[in-house]
C-alpha positions as CSV (number, residue, x, y, z in Angstrom):
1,X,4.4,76.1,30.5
2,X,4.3,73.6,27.4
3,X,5.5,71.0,29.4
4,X,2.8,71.6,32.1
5,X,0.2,71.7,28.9
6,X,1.3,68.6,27.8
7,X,1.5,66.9,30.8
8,X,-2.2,67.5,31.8
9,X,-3.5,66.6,28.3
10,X,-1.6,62.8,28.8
11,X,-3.3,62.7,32.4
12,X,-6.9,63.4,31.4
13,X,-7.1,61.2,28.0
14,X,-5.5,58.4,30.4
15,X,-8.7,59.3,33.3
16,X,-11.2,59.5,30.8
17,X,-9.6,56.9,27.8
18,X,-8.8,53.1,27.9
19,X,-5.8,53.3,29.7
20,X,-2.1,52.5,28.9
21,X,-2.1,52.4,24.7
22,X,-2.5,48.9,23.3
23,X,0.9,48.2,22.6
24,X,1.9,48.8,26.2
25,X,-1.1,46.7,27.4
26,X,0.2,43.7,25.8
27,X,3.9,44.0,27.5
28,X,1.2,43.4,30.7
29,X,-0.7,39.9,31.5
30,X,-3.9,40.0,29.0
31,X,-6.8,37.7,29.3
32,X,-7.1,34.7,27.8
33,X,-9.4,35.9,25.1
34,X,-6.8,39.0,24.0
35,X,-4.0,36.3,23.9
36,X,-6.0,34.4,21.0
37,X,-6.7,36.8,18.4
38,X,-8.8,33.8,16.6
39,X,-10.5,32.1,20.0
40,X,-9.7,30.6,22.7
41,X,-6.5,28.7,23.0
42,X,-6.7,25.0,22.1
43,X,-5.6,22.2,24.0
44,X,-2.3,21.2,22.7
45,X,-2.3,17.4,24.5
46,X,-5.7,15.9,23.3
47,X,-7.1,12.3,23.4
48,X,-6.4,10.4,20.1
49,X,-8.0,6.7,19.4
50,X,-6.8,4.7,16.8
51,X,-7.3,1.0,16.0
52,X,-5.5,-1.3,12.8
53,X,-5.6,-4.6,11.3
54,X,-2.7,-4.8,9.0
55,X,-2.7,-8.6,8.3
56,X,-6.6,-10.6,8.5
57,X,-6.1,-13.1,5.8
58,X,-7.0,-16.1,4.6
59,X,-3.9,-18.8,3.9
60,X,-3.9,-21.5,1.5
61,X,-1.1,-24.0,0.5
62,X,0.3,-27.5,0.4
63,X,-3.3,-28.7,1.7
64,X,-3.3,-26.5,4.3
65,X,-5.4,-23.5,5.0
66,X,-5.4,-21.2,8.2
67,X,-6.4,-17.6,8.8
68,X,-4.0,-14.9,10.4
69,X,-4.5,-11.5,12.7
70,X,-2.4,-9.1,13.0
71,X,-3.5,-5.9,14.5
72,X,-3.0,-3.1,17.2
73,X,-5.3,-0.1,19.2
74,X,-3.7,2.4,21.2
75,X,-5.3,5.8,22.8
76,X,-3.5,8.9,24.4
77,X,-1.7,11.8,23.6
78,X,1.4,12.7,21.1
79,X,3.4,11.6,24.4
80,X,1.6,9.0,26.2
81,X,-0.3,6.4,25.0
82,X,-1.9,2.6,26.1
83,X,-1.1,0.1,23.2
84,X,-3.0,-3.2,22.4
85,X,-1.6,-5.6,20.2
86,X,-3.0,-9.0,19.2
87,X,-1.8,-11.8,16.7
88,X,-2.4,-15.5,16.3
89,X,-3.4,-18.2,13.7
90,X,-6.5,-20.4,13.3
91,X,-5.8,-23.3,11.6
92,X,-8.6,-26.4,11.7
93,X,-10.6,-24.8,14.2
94,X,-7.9,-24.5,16.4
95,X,-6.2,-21.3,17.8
96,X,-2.0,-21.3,17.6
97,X,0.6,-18.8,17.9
98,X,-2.1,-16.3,20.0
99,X,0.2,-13.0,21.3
100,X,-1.5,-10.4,23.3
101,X,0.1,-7.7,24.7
102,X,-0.5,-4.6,26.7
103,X,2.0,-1.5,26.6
104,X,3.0,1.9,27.9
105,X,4.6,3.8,25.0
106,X,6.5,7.0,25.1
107,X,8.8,8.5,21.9
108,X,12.9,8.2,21.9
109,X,12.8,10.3,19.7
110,X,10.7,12.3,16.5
111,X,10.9,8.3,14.8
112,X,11.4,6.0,17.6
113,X,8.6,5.1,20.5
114,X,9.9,3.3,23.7
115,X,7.3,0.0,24.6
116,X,7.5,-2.2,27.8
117,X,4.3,-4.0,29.3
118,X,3.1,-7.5,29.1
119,X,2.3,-10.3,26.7
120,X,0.4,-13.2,27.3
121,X,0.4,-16.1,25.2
122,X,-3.3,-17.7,25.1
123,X,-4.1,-20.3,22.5
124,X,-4.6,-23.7,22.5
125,X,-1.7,-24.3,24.3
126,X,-0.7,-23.7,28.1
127,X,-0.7,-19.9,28.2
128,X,2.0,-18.3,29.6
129,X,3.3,-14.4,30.4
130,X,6.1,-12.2,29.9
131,X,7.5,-9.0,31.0
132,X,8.9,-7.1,27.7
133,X,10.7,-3.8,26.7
134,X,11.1,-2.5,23.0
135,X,11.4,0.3,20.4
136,X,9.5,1.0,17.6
137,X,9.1,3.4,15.1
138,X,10.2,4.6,11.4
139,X,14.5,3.7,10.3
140,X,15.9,6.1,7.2
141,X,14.4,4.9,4.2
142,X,11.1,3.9,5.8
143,X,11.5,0.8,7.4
144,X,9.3,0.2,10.1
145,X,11.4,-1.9,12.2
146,X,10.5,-2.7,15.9
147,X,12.4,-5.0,18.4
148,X,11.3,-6.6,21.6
149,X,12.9,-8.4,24.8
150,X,10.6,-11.0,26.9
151,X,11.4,-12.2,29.8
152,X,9.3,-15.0,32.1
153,X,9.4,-17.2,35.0
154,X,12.0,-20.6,34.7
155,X,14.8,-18.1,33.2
156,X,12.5,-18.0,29.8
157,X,14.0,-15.5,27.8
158,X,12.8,-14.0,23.9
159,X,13.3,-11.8,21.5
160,X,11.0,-10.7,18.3
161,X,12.1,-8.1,15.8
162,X,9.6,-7.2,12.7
163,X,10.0,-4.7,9.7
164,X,8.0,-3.6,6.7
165,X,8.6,-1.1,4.4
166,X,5.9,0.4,1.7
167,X,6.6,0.9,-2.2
168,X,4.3,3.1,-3.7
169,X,3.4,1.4,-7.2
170,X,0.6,4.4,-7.6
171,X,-1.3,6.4,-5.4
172,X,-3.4,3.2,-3.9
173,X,-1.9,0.4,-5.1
174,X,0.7,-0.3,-2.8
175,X,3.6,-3.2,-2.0
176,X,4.6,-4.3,1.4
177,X,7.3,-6.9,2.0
178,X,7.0,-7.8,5.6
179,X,9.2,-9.9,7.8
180,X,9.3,-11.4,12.1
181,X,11.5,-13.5,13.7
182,X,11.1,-14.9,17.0
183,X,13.9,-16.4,19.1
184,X,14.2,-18.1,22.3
185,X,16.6,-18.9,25.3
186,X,14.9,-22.1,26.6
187,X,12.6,-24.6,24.5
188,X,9.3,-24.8,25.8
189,X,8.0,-28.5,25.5
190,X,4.2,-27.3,26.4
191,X,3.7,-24.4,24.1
192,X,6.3,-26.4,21.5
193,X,8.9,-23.9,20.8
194,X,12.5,-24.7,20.5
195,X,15.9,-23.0,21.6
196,X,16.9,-20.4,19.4
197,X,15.4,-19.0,16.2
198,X,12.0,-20.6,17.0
199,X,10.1,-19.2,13.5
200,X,9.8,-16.7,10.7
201,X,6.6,-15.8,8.9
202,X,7.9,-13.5,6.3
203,X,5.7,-12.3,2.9
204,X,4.8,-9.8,0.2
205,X,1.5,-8.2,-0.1
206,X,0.3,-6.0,-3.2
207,X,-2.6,-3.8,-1.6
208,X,-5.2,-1.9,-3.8
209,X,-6.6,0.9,-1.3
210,X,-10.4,1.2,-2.1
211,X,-10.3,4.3,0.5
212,X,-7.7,4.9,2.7
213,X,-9.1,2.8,5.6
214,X,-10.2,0.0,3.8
215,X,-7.6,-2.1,1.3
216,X,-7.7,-5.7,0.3
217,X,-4.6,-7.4,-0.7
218,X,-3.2,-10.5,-2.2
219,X,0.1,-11.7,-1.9
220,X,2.9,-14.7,-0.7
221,X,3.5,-16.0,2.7
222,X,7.0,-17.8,3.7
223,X,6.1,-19.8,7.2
224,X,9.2,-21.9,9.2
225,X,8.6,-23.0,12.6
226,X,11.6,-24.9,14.6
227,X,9.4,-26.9,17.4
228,X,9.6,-29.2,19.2
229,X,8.0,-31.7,17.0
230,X,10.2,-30.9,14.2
231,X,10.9,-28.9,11.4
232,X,7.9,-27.0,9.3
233,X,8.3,-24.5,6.3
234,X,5.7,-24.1,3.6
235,X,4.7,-21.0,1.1
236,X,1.2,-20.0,0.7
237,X,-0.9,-17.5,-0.8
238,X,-2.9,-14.9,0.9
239,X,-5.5,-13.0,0.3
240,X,-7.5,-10.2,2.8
241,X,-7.9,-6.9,3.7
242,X,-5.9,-4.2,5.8
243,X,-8.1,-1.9,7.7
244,X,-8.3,1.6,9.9
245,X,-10.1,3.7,12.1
């Protein structure tokens, strides 16, 4: 007879209650409002845009003065994202070394982003393309280090590895040695770069970071470039700002 009792009192506070007891509830499929005690869920794969100049500077030395880019914009997710980069000098009025390229990158690994698109090299000179496939990311001690394979029409081959590292001097004022090398397979008479290690532009730049976006710098360049005209290597200052947003 207690059992009966019991029985029936379950039966009607489940008729006339909420139903199953919370707990039991959540072993079920809740809403989507239940499931996020503090809103609704958020989207874990959202749109990010981000755009840098590391190097626009001003060059002076050995009674020559250029100005140099150096920058990059990408947009996507953690995953997936379109990369632009751009680089080049101005020197006299007249545009040299222009690299533009457009990439698909998706991580190796936690440090280490997999590139491959196209560059196109538009200048002054004849402009020509290239397929190209490269890492990039952060190496142990933080190096940034990135390495990249070209390859055109004419069996035109290249190659282009960079790195960088950061010394924090204080809080914002920061050093940067910075290094890239650029080697080809073939020379190329019409854009006037030889066979082999073709150049370096290598220098160190002491930033003062004014607010995190915005820093101006001043620092030494090393410049070498094997054409085909001959053999070039000079040391200049710089001075110009570093910029993000």
């Amino acid at each position: 007879m207690r059992r009966f009792g019991i029985g029936v009192v379950l039966v009607v506070g489940f008729i006339g209650g909420t139903g199953w007891p919370t707990h039991a509830r959540a072993q079920g499929t809740p809403d989507a409002n239940s499931a996020a005690p503090f809103g609704p869920p958020m989207d874990d794969q959202p749109i990010f845009v981000h755009a840098q100049l590391d190097q626009f500077e001003l060059r002076a030395g050995d009674g020559v003065g250029s100005f140099r880019w150096d920058g990059q914009a990408w947009a996507g997710t953690d995953t997936n994202r379109l990369v632009i980069k751009s680089e080049g000098f101005v020197t006299a009025g007249v545009t040299e070394d222009g690299d533009h390229e457009l990439l698909y990158a998706h991580p190796l690994s936690s440090y280490f982003d997999l590139q491959a698109g196209v560059r196109y090299d538009l200048d002054a000179l004849p402009s020509r393309g290239w397929a190209e496939v490269g890492i990039e990311g952060l190496a142990p001690y933080f190096f940034k280090v990135a390495a990249t394979a070209y390859a055109s029409d004419g069996g035109h081959f290249a190659a282009k590895v960079t790195g960088s590292c950061e010394e924090l001097l204080t809080q914002r004022l920061i050093l940067e040695p910075q290094v890239e090398l650029n080697a080809y397979s073939r020379p190329d008479a019409a854009r006037d770069v030889a066979a082999g290690l073709s150049d370096i532009d290598a220098g160190v730049r002491l930033r003062y970071e004014v607010r995190r976006k915005f820093a101006p710098y001043a620092g030494v360049t090393y410049e070498r470039v094997l054409g085909n005209a001959g053999h070039t290597s000079g040391v200049r200052a710089a001075a110009g700002f570093r910029i993000w947003f």
